[in-house]
C-alpha positions, 0 to 999 in steps of 0.5 A: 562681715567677710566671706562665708565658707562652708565647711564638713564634719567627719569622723576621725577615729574615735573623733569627730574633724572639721574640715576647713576650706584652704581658702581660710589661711590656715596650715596643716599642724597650725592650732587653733583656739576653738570658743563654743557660745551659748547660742551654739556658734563658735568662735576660733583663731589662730592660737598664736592670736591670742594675746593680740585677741584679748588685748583687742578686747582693751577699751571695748566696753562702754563707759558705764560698764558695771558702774553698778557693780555685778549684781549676780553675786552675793557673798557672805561676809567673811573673817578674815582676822582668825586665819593668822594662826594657820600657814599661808598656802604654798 
């Protein structure tokens, strides 16, 4: 784990700001993506990492990811044969 930096919450208008240490990298007018946790923690990066944080994310699950399919959904079973009458969305 890197450095550990602290920073301050203040009110801006009807806001509230994060203060953040220069020391972080970061420039005025830079935008940021900002990830809440369930846990309450955060996640951010630079907005213009994006792509480069989610191509990261390729070949990071294990081997036996969802071999067992989801489990947490359950659908019904749907007729897809009587939606030819009516028009494709557009």
């Amino acid at each position: 784990m890197g450095e550990e930096y602290k920073a301050k919450i203040f009110k801006s208008g009807n806001s509230v700001a994060l203060r953040l240490p220069k020391a972080l990298g970061l420039s005025e007018g830079e935008e940021v993506v900002l990830v809440p946790h369930a846990d309450g923690s955060f996640s951010f990066w630079k907005e213009e990492d994006t792509r480069g944080m989610f191509m990261s994310l390729y070949g990071s699950m294990s081997h036996g990811f969802m071999q067992d399919g989801r489990g947490d959904i359950d659908q019904d079973e749907r007729d897809w044969g009587s939606a030819g009458d009516r028009p494709a969305a557009a």
